[in-house]
C-alpha positions as CSV (number, residue, x, y, z in Angstrom):
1,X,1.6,27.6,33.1
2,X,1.5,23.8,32.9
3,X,2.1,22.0,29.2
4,X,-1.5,21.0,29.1
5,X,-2.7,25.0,29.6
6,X,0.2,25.7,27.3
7,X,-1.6,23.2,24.0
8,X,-4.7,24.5,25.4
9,X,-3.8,28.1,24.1
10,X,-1.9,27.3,21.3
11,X,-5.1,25.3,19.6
12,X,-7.4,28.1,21.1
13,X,-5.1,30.9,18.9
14,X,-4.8,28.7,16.0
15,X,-8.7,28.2,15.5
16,X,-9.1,32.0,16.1
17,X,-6.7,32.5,14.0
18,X,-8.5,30.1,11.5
19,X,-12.1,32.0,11.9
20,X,-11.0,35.1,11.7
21,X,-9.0,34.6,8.0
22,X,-11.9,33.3,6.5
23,X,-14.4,35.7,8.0
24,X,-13.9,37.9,4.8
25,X,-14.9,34.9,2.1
26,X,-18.1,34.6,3.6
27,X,-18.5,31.5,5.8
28,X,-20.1,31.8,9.0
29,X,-17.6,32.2,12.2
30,X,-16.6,29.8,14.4
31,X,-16.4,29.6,18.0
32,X,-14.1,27.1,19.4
33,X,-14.5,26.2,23.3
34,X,-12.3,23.7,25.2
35,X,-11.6,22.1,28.5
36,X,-10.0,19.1,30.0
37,X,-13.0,16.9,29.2
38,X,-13.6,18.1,25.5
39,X,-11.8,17.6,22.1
40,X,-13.2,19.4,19.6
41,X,-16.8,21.1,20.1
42,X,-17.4,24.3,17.7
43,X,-20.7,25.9,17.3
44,X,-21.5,27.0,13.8
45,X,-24.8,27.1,12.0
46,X,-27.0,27.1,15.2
47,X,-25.8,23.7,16.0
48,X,-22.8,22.5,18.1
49,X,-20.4,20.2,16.4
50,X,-18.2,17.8,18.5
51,X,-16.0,16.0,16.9
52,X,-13.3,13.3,17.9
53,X,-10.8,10.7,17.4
54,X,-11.0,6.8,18.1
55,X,-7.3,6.4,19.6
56,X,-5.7,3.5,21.2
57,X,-7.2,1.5,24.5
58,X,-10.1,4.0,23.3
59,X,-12.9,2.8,21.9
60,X,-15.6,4.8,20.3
61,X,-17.6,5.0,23.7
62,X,-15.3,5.9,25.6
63,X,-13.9,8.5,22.7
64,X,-17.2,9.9,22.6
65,X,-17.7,10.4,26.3
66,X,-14.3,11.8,26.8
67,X,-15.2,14.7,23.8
68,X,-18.3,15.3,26.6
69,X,-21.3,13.7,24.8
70,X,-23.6,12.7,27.4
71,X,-23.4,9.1,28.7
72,X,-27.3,8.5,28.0
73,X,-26.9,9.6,24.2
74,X,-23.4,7.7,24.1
75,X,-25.3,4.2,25.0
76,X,-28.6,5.1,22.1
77,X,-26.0,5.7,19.6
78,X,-23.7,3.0,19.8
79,X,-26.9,0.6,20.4
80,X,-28.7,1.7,16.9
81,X,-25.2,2.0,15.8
82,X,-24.0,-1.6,16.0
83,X,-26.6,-2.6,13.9
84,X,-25.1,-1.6,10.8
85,X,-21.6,-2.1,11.7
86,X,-19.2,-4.4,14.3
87,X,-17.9,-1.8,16.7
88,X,-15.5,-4.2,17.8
89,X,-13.6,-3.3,14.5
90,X,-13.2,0.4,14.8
91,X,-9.4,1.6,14.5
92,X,-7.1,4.1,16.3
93,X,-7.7,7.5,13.7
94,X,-11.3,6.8,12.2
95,X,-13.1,9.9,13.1
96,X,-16.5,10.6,14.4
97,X,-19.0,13.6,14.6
98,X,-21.8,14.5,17.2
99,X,-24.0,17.0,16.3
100,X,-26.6,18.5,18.8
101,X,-28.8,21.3,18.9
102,X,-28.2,24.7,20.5
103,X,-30.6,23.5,23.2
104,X,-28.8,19.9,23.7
105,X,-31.1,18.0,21.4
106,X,-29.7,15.6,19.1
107,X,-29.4,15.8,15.7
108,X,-27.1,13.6,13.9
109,X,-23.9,11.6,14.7
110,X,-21.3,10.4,12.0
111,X,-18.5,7.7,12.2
112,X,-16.7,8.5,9.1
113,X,-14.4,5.1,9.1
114,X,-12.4,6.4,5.9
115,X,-13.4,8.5,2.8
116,X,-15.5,5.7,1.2
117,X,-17.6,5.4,4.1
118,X,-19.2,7.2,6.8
119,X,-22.0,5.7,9.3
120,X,-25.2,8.0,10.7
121,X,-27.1,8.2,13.4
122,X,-30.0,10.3,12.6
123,X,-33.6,10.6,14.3
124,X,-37.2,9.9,11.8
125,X,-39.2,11.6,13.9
126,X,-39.9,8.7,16.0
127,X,-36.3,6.9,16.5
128,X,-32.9,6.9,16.4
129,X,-32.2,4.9,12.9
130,X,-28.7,4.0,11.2
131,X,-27.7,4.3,7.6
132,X,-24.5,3.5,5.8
133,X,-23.2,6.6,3.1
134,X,-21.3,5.8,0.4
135,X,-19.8,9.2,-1.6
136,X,-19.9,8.8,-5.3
137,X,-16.7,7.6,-6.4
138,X,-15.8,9.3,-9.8
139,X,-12.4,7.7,-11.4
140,X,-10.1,9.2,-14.0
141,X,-7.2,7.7,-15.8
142,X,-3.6,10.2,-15.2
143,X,-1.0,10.0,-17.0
144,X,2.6,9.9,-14.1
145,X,6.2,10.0,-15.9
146,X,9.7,10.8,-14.9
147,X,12.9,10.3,-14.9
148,X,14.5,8.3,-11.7
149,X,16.4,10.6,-9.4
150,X,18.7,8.2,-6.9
151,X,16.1,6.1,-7.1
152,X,12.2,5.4,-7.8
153,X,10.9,6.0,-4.5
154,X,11.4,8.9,-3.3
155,X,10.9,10.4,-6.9
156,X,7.2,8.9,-7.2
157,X,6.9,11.0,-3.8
158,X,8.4,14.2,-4.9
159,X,5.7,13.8,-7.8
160,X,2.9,14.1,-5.2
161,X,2.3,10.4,-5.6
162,X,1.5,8.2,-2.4
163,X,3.3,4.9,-1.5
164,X,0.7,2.9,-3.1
165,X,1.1,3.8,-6.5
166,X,4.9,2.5,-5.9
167,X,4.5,-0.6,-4.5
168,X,1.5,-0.9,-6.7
169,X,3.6,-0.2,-10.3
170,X,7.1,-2.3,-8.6
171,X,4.7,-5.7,-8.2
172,X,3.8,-5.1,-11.9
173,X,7.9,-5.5,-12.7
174,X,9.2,-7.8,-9.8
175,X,9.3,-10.7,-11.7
176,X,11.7,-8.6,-14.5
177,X,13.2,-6.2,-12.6
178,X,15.1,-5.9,-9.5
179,X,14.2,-2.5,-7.9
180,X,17.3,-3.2,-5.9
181,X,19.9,-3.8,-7.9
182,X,18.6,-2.9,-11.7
183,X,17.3,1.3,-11.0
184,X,20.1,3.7,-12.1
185,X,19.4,7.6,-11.8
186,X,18.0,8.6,-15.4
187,X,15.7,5.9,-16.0
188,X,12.6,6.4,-17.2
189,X,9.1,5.9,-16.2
190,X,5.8,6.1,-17.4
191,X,2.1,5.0,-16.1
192,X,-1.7,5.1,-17.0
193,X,-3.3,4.9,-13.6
194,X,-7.0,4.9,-12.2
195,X,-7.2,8.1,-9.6
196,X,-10.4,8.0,-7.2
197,X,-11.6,11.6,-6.2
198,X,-14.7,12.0,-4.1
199,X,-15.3,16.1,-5.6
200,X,-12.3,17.0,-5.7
201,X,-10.4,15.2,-3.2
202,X,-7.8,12.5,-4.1
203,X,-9.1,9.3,-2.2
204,X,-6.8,6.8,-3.7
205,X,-5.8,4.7,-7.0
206,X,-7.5,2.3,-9.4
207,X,-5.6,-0.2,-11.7
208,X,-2.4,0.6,-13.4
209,X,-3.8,-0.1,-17.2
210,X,-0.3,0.3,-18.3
211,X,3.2,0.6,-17.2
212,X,6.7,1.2,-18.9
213,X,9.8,1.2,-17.9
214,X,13.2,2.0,-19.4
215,X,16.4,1.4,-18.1
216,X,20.5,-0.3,-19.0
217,X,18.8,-3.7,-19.5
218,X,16.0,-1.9,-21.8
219,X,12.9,-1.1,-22.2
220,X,9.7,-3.3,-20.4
221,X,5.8,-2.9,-20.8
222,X,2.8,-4.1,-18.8
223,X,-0.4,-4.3,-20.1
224,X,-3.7,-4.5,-17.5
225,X,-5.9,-7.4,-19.6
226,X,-9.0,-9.0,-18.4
227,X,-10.2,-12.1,-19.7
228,X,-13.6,-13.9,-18.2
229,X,-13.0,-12.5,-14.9
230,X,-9.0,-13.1,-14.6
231,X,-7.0,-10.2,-15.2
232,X,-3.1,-10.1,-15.3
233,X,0.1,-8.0,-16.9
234,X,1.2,-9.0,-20.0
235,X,4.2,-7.5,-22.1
236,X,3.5,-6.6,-25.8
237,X,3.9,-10.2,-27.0
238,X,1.0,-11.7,-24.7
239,X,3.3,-13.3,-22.6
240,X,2.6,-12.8,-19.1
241,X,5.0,-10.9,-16.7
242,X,4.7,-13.6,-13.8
243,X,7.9,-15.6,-13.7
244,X,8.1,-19.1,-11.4
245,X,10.5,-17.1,-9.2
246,X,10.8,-13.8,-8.2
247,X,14.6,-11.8,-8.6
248,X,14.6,-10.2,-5.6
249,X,11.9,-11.1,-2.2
250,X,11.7,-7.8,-0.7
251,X,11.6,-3.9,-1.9
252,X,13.7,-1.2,-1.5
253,X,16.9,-2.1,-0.2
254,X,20.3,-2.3,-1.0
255,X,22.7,-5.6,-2.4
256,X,25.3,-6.1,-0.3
257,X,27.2,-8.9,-1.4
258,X,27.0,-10.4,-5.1
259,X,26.7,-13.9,-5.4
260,X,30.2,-15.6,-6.0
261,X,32.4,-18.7,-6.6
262,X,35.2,-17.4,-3.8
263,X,34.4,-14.2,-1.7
264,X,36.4,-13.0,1.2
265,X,34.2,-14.3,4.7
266,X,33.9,-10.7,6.8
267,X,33.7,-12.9,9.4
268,X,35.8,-15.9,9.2
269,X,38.6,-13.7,7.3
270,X,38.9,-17.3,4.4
271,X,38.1,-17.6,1.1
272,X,35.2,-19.7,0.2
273,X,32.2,-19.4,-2.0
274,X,29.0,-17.2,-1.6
275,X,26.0,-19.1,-3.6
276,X,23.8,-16.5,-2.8
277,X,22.9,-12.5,-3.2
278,X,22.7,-10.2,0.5
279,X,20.0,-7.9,0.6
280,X,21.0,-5.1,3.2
281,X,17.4,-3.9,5.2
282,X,16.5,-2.3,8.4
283,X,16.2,-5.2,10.7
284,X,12.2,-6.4,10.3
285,X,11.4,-6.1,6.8
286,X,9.0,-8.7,5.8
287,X,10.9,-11.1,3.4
288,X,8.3,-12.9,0.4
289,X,8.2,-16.0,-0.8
290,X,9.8,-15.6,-4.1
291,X,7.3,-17.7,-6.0
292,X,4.3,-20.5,-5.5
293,X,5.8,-23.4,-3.8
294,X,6.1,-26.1,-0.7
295,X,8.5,-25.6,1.9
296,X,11.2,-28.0,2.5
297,X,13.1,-26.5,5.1
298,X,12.2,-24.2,8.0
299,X,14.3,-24.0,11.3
300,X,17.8,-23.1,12.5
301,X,20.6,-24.0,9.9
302,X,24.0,-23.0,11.4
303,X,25.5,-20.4,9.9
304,X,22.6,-19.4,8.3
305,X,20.7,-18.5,11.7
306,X,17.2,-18.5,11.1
307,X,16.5,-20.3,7.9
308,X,13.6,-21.5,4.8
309,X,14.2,-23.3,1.6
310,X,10.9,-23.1,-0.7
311,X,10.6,-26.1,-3.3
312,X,8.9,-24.3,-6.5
313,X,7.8,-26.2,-9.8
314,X,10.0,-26.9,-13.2
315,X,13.3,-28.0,-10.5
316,X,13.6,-24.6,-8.6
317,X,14.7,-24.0,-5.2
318,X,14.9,-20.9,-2.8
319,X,16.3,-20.2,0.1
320,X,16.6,-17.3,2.8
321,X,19.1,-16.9,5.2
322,X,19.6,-14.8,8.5
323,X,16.3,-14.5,9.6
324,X,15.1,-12.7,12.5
325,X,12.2,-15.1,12.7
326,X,10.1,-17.3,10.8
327,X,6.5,-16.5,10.0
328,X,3.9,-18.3,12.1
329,X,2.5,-21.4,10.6
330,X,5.7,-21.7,8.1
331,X,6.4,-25.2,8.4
332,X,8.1,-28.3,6.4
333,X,5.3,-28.9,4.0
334,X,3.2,-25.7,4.1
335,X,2.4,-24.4,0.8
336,X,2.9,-21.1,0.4
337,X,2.2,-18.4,-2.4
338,X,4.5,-16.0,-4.4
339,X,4.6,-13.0,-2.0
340,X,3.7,-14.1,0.9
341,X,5.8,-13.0,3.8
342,X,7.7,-16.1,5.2
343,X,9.5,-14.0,7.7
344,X,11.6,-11.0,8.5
345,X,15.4,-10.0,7.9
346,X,17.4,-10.4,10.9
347,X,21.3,-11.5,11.5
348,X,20.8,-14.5,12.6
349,X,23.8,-16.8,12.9
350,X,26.9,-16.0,11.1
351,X,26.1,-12.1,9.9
352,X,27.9,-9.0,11.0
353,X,24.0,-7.2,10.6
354,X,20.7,-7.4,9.3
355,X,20.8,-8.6,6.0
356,X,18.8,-11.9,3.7
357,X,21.4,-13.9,2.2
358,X,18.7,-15.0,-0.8
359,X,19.7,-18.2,-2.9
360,X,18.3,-19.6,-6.5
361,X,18.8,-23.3,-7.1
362,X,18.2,-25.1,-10.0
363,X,18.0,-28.6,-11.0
364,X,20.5,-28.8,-7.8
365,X,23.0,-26.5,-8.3
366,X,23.1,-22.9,-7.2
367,X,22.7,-19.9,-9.9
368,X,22.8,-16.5,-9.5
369,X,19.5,-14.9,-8.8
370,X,20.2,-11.5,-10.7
371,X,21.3,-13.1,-13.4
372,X,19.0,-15.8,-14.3
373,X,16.1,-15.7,-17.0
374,X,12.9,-17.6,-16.2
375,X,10.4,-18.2,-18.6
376,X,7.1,-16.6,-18.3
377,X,4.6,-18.6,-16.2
378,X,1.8,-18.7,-19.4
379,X,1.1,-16.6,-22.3
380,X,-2.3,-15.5,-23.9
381,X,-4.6,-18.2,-25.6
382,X,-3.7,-17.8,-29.3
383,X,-7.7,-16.8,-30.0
384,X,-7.4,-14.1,-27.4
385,X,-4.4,-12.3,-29.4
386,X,-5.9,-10.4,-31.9
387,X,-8.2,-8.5,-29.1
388,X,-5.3,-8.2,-26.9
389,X,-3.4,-6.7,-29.9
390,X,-6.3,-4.1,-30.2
391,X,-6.0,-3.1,-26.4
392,X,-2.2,-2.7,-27.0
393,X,-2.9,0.1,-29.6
394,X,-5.1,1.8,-27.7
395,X,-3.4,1.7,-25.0
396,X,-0.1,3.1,-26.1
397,X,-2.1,5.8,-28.4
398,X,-3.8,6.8,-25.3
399,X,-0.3,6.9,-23.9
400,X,1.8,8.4,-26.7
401,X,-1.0,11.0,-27.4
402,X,-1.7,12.3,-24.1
403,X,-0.4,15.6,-24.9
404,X,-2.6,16.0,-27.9
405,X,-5.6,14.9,-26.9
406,X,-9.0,16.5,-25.2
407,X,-10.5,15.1,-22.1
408,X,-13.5,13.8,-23.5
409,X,-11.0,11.7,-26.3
410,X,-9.3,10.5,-23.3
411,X,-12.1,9.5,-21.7
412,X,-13.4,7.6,-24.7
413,X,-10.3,5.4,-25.4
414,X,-10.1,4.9,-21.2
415,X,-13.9,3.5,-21.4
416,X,-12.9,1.0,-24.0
417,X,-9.7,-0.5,-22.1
């Protein structure tokens, strides 16, 4: 039997397998027919359902005729289709639906493009017509706390979080808090985040509206604070957590050499300085710039391989060494913003592996980056204190009370943040 007969059976048993288990909880059975030609085509209800997947060097035509819709209805739905959305722009994994009647008529066809939005094809009587559907969107503040285990990644994940909220809650710190070098095992934790459900499905997250965290260097809060349609995180104080420079310009890796006044060369086997901190990462990790600024330099540089230097305001300098290339359109004189990916790690001239040899200068000379303290990039407008005080209290009551309070309570102090 060749592999493809092989899949063939295997998906045939597992959809029996499917129907027959939830015969007994009262929904209708299914009856699942393939060949080479289809994908998915199931008839239940008196209709029959074919359903498909856009995939790669596939577009939704061609997806669609593949499954085995018809050519002729292929061409009227992606006509009245396109009108309410640029096919051009579908992506490999968005999903669509074709139903039809028992006797081939059409009834409806869906192109659900993610779980915020699906497009129909549906007939008035008279004409195929296209609509755009929107679910309704409920949020709800959650309350997600823990203790770090190795490290804060992989223990958001363990708590049935998704990437997001990581990345997400680590931009909220970076300016503070070097998720490289700074996370031991026992820190804590703790966030009030916006979860989106559509029913009862988790679609994805909200704002943070606060986040804590605790560790040897102490304790750090961020507060989510709108003002006349700018919003930012400040600490407790008013004082916002955005810093001219960031600590460290990429996530989750690991230090491998410490910035120092005479450090052994791996490579040249002399003694010599090292006025910079190495960031081990897989080869290809985007590398950001650490903060608003112009660059000054972007090329080769020797030993450095692959190489930018970012001029920021108040007499700060970066620079970031070892490249494995240079971001299009990163130039002398380009003005780039904090984050922004200026390349990707690489060992590029004098490195025994992929690593960014990250330097901090200021006023001219070269300072550590892990151990440098910047001074908040602005604070709070002294006649916008007293309210931000008030959304502090709140805030922390809603998070210091969680365990004590009803839904409805929770609801009430989440409406007024």
């Amino acid at each position: 039997m060749s592999s493809k007969a092989l899949l063939s059976f295997f998906t045939v048993f597992c959809a029996i397998v499917f129907a027959v288990h939830h015969l007994g909880k009262g929904r209708p059975a299914v009856r699942v027919e393939r060949d080479e030609k289809q994908e998915a085509v199931v008839e239940e209800e008196g209709h029959v359902v074919t359903r498909g997947v856009i995939s790669r060097g596939k577009p939704l035509a061609l997806a669609m005729q593949s499954s085995g819709v018809d050519g002729s209805l292929v061409y009227q739905i992606v006509e009245v289709l396109g009108e309410v959305v640029d096919l051009r722009k579908c992506r490999p994994g968005e999903e669509f639906v074709v139903t039809r009647g028992l006797d081939g008529g059409f009834v409806e066809f869906q192109y659900i493009k993610d779980e915020r939005t699906t497009y129909k094809v549906v007939n008035d009587g008279e004409k195929l017509i296209s609509l755009k559907v929107q679910p309704e969107i409920e949020k709800k503040v959650e309350r997600v706390r823990s203790n770090v285990d190795q490290n804060l990644y992989d223990t958001m994940l363990l708590l049935g979080e998704h990437a997001r909220l990581v990345v997400d809650f680590v931009e909220i710190f970076s300016w503070e808090i070097d998720f490289v070098s700074d996370v031991r095992s026992g820190d804590e934790f703790d966030i009030l985040v916006e979860k989106e459900y559509v029913g009862d499905s988790f679609i994805g997250y909200g704002k943070i509206l606060l986040a804590r965290y605790k560790g040897y260097f102490g304790e750090k809060w961020g507060f989510f604070f709108e003002n006349g349609g700018t919003a930012d995180y400040y600490d407790g104080d008013g004082h916002s957590l955005r810093r001219a420079i960031m600590r460290a310009p990429l996530s989750f890796s690991r230090i491998s050499s410490k910035f120092s006044l005479r450090r052994y060369h791996p490579i040249l086997k002399i003694w010599r300085p090292h006025y910079g901190v190495d960031y081990a990462a897989p080869r290809g990790t985007p590398v950001m710039a650490a903060g608003d600024g112009v660059v000054k330099y972007a090329g080769w540089k020797g030993d450095y391989g692959n190489y930018v230097k970012i001029r920021h305001p108040n007499g700060y300098e970066t620079g970031y060494g070892h490249l494995l290339k240079i971001a299009k359109g990163i130039g002398v004189g380009k003005k780039v913003k904090a984050k922004e990916v200026i390349g990707w790690v690489g060992s590029s001239g004098l490195s025994t592996g992929p690593h960014l040899q990250y330097e901090v200068i200021r006023d001219g000379k070269y300072v550590n980056p892990l151990g440098i303290k910047l001074p908040p990039m602005k604070s709070l407008d002294k006649n916008l204190l007293p309210r931000f005080q008030e959304h502090v209290e709140r805030s922390t009551s809603l998070l210091q009370n969680w365990g004590t309070l009803t839904v409805w309570e929770k609801n009430k102090i989440y409406s007024t943040l």
